[in-house]
PDB file of the backbone (N, CA, C, O) and the ligand in Angstrom, with CONECT records:
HET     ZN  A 101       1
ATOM      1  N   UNK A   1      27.591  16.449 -10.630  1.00  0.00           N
ATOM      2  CA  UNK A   1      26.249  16.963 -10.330  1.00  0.00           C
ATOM      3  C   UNK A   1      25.194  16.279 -11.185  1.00  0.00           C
ATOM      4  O   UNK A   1      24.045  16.043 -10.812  1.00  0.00           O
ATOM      5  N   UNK A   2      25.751  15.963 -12.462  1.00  0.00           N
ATOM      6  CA  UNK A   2      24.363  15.754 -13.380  1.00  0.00           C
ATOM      7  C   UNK A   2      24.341  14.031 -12.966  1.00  0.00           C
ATOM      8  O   UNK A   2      23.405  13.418 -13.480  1.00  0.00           O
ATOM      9  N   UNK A   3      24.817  13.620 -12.523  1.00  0.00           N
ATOM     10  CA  UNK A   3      25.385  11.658 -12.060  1.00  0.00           C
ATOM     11  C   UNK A   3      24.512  11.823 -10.674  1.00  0.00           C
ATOM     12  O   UNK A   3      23.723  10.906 -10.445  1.00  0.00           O
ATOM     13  N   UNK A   4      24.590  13.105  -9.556  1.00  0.00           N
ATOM     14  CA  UNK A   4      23.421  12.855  -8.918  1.00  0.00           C
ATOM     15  C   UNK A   4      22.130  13.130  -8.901  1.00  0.00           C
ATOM     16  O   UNK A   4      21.275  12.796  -8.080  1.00  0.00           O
ATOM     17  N   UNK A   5      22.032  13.858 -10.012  1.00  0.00           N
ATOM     18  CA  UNK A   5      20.926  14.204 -10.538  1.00  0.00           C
ATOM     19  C   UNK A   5      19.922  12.879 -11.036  1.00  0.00           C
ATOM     20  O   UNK A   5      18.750  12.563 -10.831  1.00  0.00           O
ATOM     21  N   UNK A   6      20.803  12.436 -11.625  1.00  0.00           N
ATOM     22  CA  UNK A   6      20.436  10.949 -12.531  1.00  0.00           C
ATOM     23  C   UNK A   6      20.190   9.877 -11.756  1.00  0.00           C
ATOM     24  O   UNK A   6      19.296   9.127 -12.150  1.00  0.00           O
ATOM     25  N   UNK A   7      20.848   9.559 -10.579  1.00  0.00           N
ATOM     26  CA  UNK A   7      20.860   8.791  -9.243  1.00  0.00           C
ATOM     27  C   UNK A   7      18.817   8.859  -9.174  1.00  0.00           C
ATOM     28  O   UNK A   7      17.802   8.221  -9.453  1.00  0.00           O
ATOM     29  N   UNK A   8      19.323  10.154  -8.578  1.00  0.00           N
ATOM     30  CA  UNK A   8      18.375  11.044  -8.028  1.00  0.00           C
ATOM     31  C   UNK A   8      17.101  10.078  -8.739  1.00  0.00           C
ATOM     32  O   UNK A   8      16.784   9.017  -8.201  1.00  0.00           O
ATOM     33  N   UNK A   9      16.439  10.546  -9.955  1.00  0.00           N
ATOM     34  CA  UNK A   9      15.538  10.205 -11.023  1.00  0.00           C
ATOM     35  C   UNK A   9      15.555   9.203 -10.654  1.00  0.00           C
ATOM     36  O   UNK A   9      14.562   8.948  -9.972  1.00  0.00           O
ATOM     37  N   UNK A  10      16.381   8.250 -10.782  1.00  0.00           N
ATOM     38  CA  UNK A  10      16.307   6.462 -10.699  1.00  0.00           C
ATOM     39  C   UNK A  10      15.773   5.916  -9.868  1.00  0.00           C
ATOM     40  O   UNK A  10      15.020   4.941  -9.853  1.00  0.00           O
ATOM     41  N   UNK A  11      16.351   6.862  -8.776  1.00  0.00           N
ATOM     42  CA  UNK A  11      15.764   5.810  -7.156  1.00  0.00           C
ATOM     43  C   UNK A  11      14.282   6.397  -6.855  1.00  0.00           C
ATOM     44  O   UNK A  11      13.311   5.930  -6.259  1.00  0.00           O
ATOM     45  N   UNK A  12      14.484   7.408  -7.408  1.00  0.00           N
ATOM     46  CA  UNK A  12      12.837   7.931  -7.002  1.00  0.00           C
ATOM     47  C   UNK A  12      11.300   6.716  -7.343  1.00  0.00           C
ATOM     48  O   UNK A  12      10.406   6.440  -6.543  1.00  0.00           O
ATOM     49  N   UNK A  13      11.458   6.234  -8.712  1.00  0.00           N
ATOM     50  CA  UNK A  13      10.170   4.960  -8.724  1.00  0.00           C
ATOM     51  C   UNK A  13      10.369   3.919  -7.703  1.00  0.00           C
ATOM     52  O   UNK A  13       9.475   3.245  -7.191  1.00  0.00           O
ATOM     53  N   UNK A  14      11.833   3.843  -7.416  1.00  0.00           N
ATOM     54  CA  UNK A  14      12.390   2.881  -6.602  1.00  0.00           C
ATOM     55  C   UNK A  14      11.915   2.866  -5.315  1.00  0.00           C
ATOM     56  O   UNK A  14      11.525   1.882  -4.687  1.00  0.00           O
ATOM     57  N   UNK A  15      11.990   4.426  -4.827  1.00  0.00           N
ATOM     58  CA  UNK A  15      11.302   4.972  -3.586  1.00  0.00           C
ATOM     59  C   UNK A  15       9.940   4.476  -2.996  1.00  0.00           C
ATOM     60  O   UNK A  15       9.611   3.768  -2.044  1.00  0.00           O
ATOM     61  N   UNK A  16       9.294   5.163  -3.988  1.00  0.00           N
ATOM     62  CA  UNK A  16       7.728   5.151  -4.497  1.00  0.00           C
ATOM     63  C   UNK A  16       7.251   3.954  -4.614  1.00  0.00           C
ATOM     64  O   UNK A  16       6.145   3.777  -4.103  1.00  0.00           O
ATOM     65  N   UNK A  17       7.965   2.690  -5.362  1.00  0.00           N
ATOM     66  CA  UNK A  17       7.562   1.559  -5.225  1.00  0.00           C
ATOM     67  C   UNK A  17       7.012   0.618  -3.743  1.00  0.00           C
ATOM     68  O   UNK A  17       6.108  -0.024  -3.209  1.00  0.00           O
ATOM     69  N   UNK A  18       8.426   1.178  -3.643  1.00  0.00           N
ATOM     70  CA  UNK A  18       8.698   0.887  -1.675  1.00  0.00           C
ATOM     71  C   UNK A  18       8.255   1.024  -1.138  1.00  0.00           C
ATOM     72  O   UNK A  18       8.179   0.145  -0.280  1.00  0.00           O
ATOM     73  N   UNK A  19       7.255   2.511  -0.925  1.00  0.00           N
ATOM     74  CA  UNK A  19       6.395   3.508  -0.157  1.00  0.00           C
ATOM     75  C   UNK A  19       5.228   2.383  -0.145  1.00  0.00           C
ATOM     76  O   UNK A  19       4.755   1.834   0.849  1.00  0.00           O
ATOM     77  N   UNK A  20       4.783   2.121  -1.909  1.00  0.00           N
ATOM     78  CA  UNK A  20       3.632   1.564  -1.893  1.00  0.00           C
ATOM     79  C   UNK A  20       3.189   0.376  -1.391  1.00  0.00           C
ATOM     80  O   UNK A  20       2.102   0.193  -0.843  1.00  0.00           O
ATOM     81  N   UNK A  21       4.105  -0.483  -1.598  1.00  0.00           N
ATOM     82  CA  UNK A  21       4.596  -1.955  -1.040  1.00  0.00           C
ATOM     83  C   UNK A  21       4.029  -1.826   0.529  1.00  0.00           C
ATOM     84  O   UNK A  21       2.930  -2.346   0.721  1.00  0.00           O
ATOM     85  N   UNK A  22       4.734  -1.125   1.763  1.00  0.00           N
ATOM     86  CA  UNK A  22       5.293  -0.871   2.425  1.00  0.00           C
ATOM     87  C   UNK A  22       3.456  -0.202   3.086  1.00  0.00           C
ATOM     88  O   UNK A  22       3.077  -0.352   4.247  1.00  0.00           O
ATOM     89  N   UNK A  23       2.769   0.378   2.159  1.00  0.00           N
ATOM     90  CA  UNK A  23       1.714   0.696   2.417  1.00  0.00           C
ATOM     91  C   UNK A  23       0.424   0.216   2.618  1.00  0.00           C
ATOM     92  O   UNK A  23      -0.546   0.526   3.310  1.00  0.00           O
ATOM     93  N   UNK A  24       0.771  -0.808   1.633  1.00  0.00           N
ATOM     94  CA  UNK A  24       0.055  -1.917   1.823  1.00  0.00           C
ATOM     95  C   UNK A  24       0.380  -3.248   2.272  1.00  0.00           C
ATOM     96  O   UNK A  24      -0.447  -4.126   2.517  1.00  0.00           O
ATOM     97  N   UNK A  25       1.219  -3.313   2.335  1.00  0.00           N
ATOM     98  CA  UNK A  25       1.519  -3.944   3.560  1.00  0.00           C
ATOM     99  C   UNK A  25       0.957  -3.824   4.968  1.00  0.00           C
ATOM    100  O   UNK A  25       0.284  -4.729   5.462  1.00  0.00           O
ATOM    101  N   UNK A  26       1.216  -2.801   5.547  1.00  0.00           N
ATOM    102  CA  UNK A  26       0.628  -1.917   6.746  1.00  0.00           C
ATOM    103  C   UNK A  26       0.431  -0.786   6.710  1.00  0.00           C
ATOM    104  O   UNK A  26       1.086   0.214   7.003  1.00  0.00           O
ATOM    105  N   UNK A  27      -0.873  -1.040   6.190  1.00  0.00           N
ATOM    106  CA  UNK A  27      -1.914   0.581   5.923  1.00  0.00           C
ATOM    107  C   UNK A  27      -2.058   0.883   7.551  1.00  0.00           C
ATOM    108  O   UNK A  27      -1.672   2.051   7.528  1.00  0.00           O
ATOM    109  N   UNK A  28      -2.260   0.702   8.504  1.00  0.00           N
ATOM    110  CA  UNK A  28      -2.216   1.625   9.427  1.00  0.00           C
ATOM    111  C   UNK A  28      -0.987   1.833  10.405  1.00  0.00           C
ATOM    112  O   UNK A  28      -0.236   0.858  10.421  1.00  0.00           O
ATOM    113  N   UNK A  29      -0.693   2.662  11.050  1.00  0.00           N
ATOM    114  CA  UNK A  29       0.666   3.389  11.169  1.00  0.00           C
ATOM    115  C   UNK A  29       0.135   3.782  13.117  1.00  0.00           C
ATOM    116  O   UNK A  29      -1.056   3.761  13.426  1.00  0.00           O
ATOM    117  N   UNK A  30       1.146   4.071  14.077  1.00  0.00           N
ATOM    118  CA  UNK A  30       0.855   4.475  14.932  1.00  0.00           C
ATOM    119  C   UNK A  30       0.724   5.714  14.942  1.00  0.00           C
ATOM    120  O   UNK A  30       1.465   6.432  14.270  1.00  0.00           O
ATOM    121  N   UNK A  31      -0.717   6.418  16.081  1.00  0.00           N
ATOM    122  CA  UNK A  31      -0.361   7.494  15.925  1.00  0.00           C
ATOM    123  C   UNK A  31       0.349   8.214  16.337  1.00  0.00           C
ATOM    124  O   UNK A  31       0.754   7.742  17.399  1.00  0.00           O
ATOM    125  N   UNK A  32       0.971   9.512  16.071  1.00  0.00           N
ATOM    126  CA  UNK A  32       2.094   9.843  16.420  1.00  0.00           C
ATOM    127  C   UNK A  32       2.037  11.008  17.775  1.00  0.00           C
ATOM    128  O   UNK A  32       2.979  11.400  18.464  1.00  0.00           O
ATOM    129  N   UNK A  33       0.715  11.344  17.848  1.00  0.00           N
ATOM    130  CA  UNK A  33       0.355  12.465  18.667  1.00  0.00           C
ATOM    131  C   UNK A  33      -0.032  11.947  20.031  1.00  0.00           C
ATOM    132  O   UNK A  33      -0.249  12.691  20.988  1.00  0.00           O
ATOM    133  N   UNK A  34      -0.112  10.515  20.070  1.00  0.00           N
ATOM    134  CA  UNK A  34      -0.767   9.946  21.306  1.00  0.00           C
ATOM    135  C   UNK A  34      -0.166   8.667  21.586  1.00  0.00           C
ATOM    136  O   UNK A  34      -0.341   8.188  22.706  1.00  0.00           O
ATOM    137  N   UNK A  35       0.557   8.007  20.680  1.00  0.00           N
ATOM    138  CA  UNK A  35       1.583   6.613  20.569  1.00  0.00           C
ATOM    139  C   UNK A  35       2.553   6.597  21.778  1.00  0.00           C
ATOM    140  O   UNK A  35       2.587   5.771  22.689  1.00  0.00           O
ATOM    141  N   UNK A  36       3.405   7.790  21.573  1.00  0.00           N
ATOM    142  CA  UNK A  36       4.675   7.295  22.752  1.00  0.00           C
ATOM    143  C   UNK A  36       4.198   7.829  23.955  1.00  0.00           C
ATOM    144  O   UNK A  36       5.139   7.633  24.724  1.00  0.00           O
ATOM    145  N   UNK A  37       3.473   8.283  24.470  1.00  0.00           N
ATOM    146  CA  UNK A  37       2.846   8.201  26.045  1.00  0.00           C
ATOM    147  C   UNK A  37       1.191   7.074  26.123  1.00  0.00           C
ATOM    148  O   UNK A  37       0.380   7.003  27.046  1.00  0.00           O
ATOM    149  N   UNK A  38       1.189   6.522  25.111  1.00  0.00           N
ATOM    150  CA  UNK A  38       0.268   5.145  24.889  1.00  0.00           C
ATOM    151  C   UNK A  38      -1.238   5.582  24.781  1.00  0.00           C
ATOM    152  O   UNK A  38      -1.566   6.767  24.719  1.00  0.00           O
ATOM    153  N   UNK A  39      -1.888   4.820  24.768  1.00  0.00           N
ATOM    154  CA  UNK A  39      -3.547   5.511  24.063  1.00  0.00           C
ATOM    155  C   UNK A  39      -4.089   6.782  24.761  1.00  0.00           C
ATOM    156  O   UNK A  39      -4.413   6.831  25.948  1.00  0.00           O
ATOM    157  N   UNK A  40      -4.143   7.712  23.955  1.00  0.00           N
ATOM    158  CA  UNK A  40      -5.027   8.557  24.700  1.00  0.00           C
ATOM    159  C   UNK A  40      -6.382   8.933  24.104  1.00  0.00           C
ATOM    160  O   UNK A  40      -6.497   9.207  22.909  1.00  0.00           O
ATOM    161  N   UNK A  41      -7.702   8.942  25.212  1.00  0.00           N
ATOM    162  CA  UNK A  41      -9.202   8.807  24.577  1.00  0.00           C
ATOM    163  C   UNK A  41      -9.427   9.903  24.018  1.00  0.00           C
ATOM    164  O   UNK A  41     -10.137   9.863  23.014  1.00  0.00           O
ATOM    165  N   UNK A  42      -9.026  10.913  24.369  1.00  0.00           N
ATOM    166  CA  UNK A  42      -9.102  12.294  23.725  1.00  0.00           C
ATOM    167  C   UNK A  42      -8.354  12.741  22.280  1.00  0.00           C
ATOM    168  O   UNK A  42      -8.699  13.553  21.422  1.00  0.00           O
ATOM    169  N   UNK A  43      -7.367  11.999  22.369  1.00  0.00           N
ATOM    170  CA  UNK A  43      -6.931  12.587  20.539  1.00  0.00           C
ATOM    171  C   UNK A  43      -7.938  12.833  19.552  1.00  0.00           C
ATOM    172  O   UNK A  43      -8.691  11.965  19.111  1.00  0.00           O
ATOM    173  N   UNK A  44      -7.934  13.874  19.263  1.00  0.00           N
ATOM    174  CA  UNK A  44      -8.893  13.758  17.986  1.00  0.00           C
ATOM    175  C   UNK A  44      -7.974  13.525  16.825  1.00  0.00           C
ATOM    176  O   UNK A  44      -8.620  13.537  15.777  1.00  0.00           O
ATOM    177  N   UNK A  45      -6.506  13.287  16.618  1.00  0.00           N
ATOM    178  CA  UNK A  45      -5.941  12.673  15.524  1.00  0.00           C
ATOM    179  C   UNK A  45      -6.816  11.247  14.719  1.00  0.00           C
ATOM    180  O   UNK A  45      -7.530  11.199  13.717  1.00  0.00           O
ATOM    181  N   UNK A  46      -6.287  10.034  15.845  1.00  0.00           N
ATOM    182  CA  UNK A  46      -6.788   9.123  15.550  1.00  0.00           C
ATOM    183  C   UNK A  46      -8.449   8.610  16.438  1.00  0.00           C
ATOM    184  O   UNK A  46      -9.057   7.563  16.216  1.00  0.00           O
ATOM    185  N   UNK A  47      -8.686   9.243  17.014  1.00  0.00           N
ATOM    186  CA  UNK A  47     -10.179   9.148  17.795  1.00  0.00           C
ATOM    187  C   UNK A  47      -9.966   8.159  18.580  1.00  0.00           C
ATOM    188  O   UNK A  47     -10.560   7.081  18.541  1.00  0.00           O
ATOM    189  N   UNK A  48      -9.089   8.482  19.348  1.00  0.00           N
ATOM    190  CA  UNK A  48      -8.584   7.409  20.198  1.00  0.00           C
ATOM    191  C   UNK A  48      -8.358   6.170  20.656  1.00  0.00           C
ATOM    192  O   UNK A  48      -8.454   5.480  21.671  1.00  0.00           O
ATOM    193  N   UNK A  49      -7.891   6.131  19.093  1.00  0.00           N
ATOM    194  CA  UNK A  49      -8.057   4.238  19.247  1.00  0.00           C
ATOM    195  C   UNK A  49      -6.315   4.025  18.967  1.00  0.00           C
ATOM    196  O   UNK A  49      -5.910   2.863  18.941  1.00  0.00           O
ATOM    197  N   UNK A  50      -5.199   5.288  18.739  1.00  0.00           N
ATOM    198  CA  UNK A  50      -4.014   5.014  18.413  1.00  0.00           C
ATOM    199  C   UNK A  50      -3.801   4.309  17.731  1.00  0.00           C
ATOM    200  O   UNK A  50      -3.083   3.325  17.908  1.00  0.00           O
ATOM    201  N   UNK A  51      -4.412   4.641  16.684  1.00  0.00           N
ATOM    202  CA  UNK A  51      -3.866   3.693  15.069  1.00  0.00           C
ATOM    203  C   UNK A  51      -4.364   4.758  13.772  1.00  0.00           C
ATOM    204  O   UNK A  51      -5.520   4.851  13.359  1.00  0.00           O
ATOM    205  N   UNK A  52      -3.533   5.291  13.415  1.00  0.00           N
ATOM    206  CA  UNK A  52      -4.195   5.825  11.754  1.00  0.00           C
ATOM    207  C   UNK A  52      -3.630   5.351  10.514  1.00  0.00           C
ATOM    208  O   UNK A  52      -2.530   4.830  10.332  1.00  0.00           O
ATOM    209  N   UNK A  53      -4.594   5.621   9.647  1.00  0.00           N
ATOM    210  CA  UNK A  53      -3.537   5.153   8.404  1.00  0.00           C
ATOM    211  C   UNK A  53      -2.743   6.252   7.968  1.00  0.00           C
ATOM    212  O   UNK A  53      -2.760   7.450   8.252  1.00  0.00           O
ATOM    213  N   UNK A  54      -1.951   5.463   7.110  1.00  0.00           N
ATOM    214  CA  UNK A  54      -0.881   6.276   6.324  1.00  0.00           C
ATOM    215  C   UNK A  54      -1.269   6.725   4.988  1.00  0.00           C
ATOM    216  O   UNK A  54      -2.112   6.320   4.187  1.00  0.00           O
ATOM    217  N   UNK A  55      -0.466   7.621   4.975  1.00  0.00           N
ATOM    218  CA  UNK A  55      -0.504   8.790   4.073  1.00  0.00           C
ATOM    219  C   UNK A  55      -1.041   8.441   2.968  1.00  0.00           C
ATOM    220  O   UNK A  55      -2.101   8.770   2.436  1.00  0.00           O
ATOM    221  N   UNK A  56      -0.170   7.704   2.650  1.00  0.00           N
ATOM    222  CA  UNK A  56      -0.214   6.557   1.203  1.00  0.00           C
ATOM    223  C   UNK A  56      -1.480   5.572   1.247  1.00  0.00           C
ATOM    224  O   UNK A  56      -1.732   5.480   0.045  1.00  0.00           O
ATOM    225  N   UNK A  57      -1.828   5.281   1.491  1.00  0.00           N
ATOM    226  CA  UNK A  57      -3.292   4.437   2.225  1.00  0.00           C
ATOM    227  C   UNK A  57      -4.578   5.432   1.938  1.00  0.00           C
ATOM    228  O   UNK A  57      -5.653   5.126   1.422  1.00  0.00           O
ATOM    229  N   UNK A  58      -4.250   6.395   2.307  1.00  0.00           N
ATOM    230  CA  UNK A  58      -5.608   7.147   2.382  1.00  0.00           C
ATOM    231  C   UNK A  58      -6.027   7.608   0.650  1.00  0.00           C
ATOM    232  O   UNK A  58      -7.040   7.631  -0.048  1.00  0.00           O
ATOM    233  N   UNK A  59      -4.231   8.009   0.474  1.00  0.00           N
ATOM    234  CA  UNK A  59      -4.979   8.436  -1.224  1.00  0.00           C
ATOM    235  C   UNK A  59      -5.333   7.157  -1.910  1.00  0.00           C
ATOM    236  O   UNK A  59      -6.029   7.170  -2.925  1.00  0.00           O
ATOM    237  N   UNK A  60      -5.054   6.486  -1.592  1.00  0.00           N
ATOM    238  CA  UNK A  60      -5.087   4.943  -1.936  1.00  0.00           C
ATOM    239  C   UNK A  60      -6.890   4.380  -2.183  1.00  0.00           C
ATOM    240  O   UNK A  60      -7.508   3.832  -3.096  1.00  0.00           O
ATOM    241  N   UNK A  61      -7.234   4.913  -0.739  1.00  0.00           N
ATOM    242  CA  UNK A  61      -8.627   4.854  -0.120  1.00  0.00           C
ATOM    243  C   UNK A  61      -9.440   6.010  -0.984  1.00  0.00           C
ATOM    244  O   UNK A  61     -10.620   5.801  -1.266  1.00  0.00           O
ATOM    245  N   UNK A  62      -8.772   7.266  -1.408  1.00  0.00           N
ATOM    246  CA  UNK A  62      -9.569   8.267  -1.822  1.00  0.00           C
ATOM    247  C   UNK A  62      -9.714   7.835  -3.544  1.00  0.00           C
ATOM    248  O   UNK A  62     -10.753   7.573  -4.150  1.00  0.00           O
ATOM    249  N   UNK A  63      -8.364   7.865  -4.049  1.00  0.00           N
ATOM    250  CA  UNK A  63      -8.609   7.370  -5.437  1.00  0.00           C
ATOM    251  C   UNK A  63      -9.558   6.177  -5.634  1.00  0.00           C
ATOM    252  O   UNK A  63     -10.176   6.107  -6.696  1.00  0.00           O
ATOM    253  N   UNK A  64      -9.746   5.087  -4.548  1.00  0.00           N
ATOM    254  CA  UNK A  64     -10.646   3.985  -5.143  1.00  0.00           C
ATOM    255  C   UNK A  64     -12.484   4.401  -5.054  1.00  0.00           C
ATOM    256  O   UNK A  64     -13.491   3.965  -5.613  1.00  0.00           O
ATOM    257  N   UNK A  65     -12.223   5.365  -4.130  1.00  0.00           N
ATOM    258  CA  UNK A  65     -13.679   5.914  -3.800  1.00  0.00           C
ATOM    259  C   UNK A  65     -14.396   6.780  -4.833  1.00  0.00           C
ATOM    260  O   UNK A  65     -15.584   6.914  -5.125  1.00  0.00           O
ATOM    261  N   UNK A  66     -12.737   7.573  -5.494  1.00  0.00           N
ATOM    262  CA  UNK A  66     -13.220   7.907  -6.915  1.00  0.00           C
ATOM    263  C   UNK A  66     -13.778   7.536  -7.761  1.00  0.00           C
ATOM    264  O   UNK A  66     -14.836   7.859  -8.299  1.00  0.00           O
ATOM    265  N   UNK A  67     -12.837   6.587  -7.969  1.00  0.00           N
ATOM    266  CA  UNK A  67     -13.149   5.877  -9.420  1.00  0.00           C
ATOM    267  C   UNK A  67     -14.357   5.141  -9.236  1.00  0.00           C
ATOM    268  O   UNK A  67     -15.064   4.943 -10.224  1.00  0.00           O
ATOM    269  N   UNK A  68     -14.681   4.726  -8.172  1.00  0.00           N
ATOM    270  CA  UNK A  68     -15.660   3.526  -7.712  1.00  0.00           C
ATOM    271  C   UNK A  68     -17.125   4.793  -8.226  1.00  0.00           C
ATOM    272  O   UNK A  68     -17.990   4.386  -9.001  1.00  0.00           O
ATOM    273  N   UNK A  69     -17.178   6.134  -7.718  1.00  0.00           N
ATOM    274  CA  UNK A  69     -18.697   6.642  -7.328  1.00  0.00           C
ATOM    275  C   UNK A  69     -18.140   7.529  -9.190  1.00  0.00           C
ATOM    276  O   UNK A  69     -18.940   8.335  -9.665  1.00  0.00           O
ATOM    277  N   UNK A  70     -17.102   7.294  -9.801  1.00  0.00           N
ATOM    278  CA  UNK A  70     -17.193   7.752 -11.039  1.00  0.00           C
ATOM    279  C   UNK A  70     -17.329   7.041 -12.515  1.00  0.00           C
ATOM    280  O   UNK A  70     -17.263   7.569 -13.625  1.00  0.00           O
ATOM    281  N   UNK A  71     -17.594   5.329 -12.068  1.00  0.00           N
ATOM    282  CA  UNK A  71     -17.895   4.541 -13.063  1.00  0.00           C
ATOM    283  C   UNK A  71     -19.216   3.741 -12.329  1.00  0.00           C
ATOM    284  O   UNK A  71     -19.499   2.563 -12.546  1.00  0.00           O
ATOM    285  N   UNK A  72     -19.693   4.330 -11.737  1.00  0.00           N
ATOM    286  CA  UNK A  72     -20.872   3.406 -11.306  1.00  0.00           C
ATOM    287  C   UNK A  72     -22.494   3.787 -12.310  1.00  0.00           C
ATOM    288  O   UNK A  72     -23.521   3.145 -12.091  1.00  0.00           O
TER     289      UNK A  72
HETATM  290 ZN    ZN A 101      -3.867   9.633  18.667  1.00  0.00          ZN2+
END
């Protein structure tokens, strides 16, 4: 138990690294509410253009907006 515990811990930055990589790489993501039956004009998910960003992207987008309107 405590060996997957420890696993566990390890791979997690490993994860996270990946996530981030992976995020920036391709900050926008299909959307998921309107993607597999193909664009729809009405989603208000992505405003119908079937593309949003990801998760990781946005805090990405929010933290720089921070820091940006908190050292200016
Ligand atoms: Zn959509």
């Amino acid at each position: 138990m405590a060996a997957l515990v420890a696993l566990l811990a390890l791979s997690l930055p490993i994860v996270a690294l990946c996530y981030i990589a992976w995020c920036y790489a391709s900050p926008w993501s299909t959307c998921r509410r309107c993607a597999p039956g193909g664009k729809n004009r009405t989603c208000r998910a992505c405003d119908g253009t079937g593309m949003r960003p990801r998760l990781g992207w946005q805090l990405y987008v929010y933290a720089r907006r921070l820091h940006r309107d908190g050292t200016r």
